[in-house]
C-alpha positions, -999 to +999 in steps of 0.1 A: +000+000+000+027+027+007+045+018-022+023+035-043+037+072-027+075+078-032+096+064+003+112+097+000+085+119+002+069+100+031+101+107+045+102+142+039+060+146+057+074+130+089+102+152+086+075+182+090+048+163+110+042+168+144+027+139+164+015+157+194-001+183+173-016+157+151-030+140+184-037+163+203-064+179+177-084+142+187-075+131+216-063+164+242-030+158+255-017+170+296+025+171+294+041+145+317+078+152+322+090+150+281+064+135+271+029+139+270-004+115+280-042+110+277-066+080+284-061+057+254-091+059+225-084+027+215-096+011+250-113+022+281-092+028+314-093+049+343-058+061+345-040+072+317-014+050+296-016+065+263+020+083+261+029+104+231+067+113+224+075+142+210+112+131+203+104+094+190+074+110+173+057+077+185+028+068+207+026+042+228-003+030+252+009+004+283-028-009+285-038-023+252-005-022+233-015-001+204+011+021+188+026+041+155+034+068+139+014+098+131+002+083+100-006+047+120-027+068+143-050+083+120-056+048+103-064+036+135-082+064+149-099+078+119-102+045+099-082+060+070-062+037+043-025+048+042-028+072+011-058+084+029-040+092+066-007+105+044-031+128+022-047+144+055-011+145+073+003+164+038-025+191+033-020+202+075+017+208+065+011+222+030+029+194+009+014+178-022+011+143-024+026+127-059+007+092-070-020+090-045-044+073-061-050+036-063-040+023-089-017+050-108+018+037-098+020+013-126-003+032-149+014+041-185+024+075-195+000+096-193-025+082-170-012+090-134-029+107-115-017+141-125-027+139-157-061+122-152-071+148-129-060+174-155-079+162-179-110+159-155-106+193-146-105+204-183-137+187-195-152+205-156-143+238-180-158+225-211-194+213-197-193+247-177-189+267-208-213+249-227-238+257-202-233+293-212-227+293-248-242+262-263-274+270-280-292+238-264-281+248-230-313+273-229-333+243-215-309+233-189-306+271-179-345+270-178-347+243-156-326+258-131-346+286-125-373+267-126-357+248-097-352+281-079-313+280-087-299+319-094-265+321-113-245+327-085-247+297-067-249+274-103-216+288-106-201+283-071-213+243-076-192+245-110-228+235-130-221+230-164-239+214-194-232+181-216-251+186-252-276+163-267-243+149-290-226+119-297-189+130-296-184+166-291-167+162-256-144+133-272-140+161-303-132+183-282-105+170-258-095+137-272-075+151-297-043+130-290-039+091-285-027+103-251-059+122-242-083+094-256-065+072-234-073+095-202-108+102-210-117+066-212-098+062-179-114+088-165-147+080-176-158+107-198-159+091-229-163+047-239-146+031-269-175+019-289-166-016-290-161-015-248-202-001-241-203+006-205-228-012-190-247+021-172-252+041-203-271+035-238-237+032-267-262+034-293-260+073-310-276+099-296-311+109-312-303+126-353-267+111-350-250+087-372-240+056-363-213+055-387-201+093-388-167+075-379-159+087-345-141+059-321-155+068-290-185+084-278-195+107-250-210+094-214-232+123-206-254+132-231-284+161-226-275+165-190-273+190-163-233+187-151-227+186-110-191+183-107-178+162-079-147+167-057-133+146-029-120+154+005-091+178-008-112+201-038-099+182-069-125+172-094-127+133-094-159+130-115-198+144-124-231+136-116-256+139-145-293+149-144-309+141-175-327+173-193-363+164-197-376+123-200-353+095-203-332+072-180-315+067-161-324+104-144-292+108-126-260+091-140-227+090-122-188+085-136-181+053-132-157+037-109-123+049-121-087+054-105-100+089-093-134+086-083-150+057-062-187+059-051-186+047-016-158+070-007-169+105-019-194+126-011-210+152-031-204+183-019-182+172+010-152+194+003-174+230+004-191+224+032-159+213+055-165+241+075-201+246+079-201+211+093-173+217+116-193+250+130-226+239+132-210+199+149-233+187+125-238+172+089-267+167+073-269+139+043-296+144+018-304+124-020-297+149-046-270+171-057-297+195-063-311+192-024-271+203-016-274+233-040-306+240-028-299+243+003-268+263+000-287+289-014-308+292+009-280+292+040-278+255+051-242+250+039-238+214+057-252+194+031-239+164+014-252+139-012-244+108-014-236+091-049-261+069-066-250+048-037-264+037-003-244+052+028-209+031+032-188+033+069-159+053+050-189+080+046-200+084+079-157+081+091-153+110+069-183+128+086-171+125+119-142+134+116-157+165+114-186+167+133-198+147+160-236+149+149-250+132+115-289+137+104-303+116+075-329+130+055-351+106+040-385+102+027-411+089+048-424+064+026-414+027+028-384+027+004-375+055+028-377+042+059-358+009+044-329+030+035-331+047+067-325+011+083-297+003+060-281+039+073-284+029+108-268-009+102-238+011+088-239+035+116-236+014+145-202+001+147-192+043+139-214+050+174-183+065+196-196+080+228-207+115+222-218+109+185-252+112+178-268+102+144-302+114+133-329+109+111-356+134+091-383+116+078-397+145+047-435+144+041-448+126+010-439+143-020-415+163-003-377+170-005-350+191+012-350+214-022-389+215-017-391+217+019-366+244+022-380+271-003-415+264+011-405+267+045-376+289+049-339+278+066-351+288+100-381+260+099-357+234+081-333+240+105-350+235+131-366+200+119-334+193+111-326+197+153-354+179+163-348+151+143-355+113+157-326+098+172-311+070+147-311+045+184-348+054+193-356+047+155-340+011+160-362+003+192-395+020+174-384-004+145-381-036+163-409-035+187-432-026+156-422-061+151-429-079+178-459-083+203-440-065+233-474-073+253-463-112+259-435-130+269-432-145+235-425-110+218-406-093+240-382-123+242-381-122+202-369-085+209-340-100+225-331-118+201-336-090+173-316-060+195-287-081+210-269-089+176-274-049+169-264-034+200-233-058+202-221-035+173-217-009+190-186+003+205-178-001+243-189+031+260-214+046+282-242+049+248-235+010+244-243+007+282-270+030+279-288+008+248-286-027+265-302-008+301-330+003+279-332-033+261-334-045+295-361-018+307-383-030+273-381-065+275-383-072+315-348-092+316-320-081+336-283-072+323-270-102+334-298-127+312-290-105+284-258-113+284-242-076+281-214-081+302-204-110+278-210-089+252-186-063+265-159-089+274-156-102+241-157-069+220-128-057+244-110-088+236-110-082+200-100-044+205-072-058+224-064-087+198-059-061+174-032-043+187+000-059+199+007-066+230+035-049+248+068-064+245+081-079+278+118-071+294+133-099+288+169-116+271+169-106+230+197-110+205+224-082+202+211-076+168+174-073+179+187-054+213+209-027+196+184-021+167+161-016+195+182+011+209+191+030+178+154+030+168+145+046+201+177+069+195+186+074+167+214+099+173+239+068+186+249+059+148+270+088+149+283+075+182+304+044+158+337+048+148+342+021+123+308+020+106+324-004+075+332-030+096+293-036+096+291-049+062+309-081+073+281-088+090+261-120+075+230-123+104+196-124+091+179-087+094+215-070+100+208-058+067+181-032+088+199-019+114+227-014+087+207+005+063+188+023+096+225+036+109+236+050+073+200+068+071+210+087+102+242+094+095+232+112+062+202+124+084+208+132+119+176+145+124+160+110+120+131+100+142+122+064+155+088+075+131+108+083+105+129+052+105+096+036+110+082+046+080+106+039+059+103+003+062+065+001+063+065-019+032+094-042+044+085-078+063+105-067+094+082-037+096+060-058+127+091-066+144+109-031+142+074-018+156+082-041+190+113-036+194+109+003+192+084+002+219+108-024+241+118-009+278+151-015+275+160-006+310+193+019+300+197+048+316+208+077+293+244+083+306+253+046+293+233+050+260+263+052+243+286+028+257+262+003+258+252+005+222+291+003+210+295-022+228+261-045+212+278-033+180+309-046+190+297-078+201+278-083+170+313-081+148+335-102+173+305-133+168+307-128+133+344-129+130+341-159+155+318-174+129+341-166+103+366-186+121+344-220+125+332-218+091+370-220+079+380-244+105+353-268+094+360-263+054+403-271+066+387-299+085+376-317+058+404-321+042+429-347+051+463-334+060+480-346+030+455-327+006+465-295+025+484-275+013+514-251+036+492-217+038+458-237+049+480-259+072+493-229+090+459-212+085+444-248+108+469-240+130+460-204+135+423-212+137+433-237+166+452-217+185+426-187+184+399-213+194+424-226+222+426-191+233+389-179+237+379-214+254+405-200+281 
């Protein structure tokens, strides 16, 4: 996974990343002596053993085990990928982050991601400046106004317009091999003898099968809503058809920019509405989202074509602690509703709250909102149902809660639910009230069993802290240059350490020239830089080892591992040529390897004594 971003400039973001900072943003920090602490996230405890080190750039909890880096601790906090936690880490430090995107590392010239998000961006130009100069464009301008939508706010969305044609995007930009080749990638325009599977490859109404072209245009006769991921870089488009015809909405396809169940529409603009109102609110349509912008709601998101994924609602709380689902209040409504709150409950931290809005027949937030006015939205949107009442109200809706029968059947229907939910005072809270519903106590519910075995499996996931104990002199002084990393300057012969032939001396070898072109190396740099490597696991233990040193002998004691290390090599070195002389017989020796057995004796003699 990190190979797909250049070693060197994950290098150069721990070089400018700050660990407490990035921490301490999540998770508030007190200083203890150099260091600084907080009750772990990862577990419950009373007392706190979640240490951060500012000079390691490392954190480290005593309770559960887990630790990393800066970018560990945002895949484990945040649920990020790698590229994901690196992309975050880069734009709080300013630094652009080459090859992010899955899939682009072993693309051909002139489809990384660079290129492919050019190109997106230039056919975001051309649909926008269709929607002001192409003739045909006065129906799609008509139905915006019709739809309440003023030019202003079309043009802060980046609306544009793709014509009722069969090539003129692929005329228009496609004009290399090189650019074809992007489109397709990018999904803007299909080869005609590859038909994608959403969209209709026959011509477009009036067109000519056989005018010649190779490729043909996705969105045809459709109102443009580009849409940007987490950073503000155009990934893809939503399409709403212009009058009949289906499907209404069409969406790029999956492509090595844009994936469905990652992105949300509108997500990047509204970053900090959400984050000062603590809440997002997740409607249906891109034009709900513009809709309500105008009118002053500004913490709107869409999702995609796509029911609500986890990696949605991570990326919404991560900036809010509050999420309110607006859905219809039909049946298809109310079953989507129940899909959202499935996904939902493994993402229920204590103090997030999810929400639902269930919208009158026939309504929408665009309706709703120009018929009502922010304040009255708004408010609904505060006084929507908690997503946990809505679970009980569904569940005993299916049961007959009046006999024993029924409420027993709720049991059996909530436990399986609530056990999803994280370990905390809410999941606490939901098995009391299961208890208060169906008559049973905690203890016939089985919650504290329920609790024992989710904590097991938080604690399973992390590794357990490594004990004091005898290692190797390899393992021990790779241990201590990881933790401080200044010592490799502390060696005086630093060659000598290519003689060495022990398996994973190759790390500690490669570790002490890093620092010694480096001196400002951290144990999270070092770290890092062997993510990808096998002994990435074991480098992680050993840099969270006690080692039990105390700093004045640092120094010494490392030289002298070092040291130790060489002399069992050369004494290695020695056996393996004794035993090679050995079997020979004398008389097939020849003068040198007799007095080279001899010296190999005597040496042998001389450290048994």
């Amino acid at each position: 996974m990190a190979g797909k971003i250049p070693s060197v400039f994950i290098d150069q973001l721990m070089s400018r990343v700050d660990i407490v900072e990035v921490i301490d943003r999540r998770v508030p920090l007190t200083r203890k002596g150099k260091e600084f602490q907080a009750s772990c996230p990862f577990h419950d405890e009373k007392t706190p053993s979640f240490t951060v080190s500012p000079t390691k750039q490392f954190y480290y909890c005593f309770g559960c085990g887990a630790h990393g880096t800066a970018i560990g601790f945002l895949m484990d906090y945040a649920n990020l990928s790698f590229v994901e936690a690196v992309e975050e880490l880069a734009d709080g430090v300013g630094l652009q982050v080459p090859q992010q995107t899955p899939g682009t590392q072993a693309a051909t010239p002139g489809e990384s991601a660079g290129d492919l998000l050019g190109m997106v961006e230039q056919a975001n130009f051309w649909f926008q400046q269709q929607l002001r100069k192409h003739p045909a464009a006065r129906q799609a301008v008509a139905y915006l106004k019709a739809r309440g939508l003023d030019g202003k706010i079309a043009a802060s969305f980046g609306i544009g317009f793709a014509p009722d044609s069969w090539n003129d995007l692929a005329l228009a930009l496609a004009t290399t091999p090189q650019a074809q080749q992007q489109l397709v990638k990018t999904g803007l325009i299909i080869r005609k003898d590859d038909p994608s599977p959403e969209d209709d490859p026959s011509p477009a109404p009036g067109q000519n099968s056989e005018s010649g072209a190779k490729f043909f245009d996705r969105f045809r006769s459709r109102i443009m809503f580009p849409i940007e991921d987490h950073r503000g870089r155009v990934v893809g488009f939503g399409g709403r058809i212009i009058g009949d015809g289906e499907p209404k909405y069409l969406n790029s396809p999956e492509t090595p920019l844009f994936h469905k169940g990652a992105e949300l529409y509108g997500l990047h603009r509204a970053r900090r509405a959400i984050g000062a109102a603590n809440k997002s609110i997740v409607v249906e349509g891109y034009m709900d989202v513009v809709s309500l912008a105008q009118f002053g709601v500004d913490n709107a998101v869409a999702t995609l074509g796509t029911a609500t994924t986890r990696t949605h609602l991570q990326r919404l709380f991560r900036l809010a602690a509050e999420v309110v689902f607006c859905f219809d209040g039909d049946r298809a409504g109310r079953a989507a509703a129940w899909k959202a709150l499935q996904v939902s409950l493994p993402e229920m931290q204590d103090g997030r709250k999810v929400g639902l809005l269930f919208l009158p027949d026939g309504e929408d937030p665009d309706s709703m909102v120009r018929a009502q006015g922010q304040a009255a939205f708004v408010e609904r949107i505060n006084t929507a149902k908690s997503m946990l009442d809505f679970l009980f109200d569904h569940l005993t809706e299916q049961v007959d809660m009046a006999s024993r029968d029924g409420r027993a059947q709720l049991v059996s229907l909530a436990k399986p639910l609530l056990a999803q939910l994280p370990v905390g005072a809410l999941r606490d809270l939901m098995f009391d009230r299961l208890t208060s519903l169906s008559g049973l106590t905690g203890a016939q519910l089985g919650k504290q069993e329920y609790s024992n075995n989710l904590n097991s499996r938080i604690r399973n996931r992390k590794s357990k802290p490594h004990q004091p104990g005898q290692i190797s002199p390899l393992a021990f002084a790779t241990s201590l240059l990881l933790q401080n990393p200044p010592l490799a300057l502390a060696l005086d012969d630093v060659a000598a350490l290519q003689q060495l032939r022990i398996q994973g001396a190759e790390v500690l070898i490669k570790m002490i020239d890093l620092i010694r072109n480096q001196p400002e190396q951290t144990t999270a740099r070092l770290l890092e830089l062997f993510r990808d490597s096998t002994y990435h696991g074991y480098l992680e233990k050993l840099a969270m080892r006690t080692n039990f040193i105390d700093d004045d002998v640092l120094k010494p004691q490392f030289k002298d591992t070092v040291g130790r290390l060489l002399e069992n090599q050369k004494e290695y070195n020695r056996q393996e040529a004794l035993e090679k002389l050995r079997q020979k017989s004398m008389k097939e020796l020849k003068e040198e390897e007799k007095a080279a057995l001899v010296e190999l004796l005597n040496a042998r003699k001389n450290a048994d004594n």
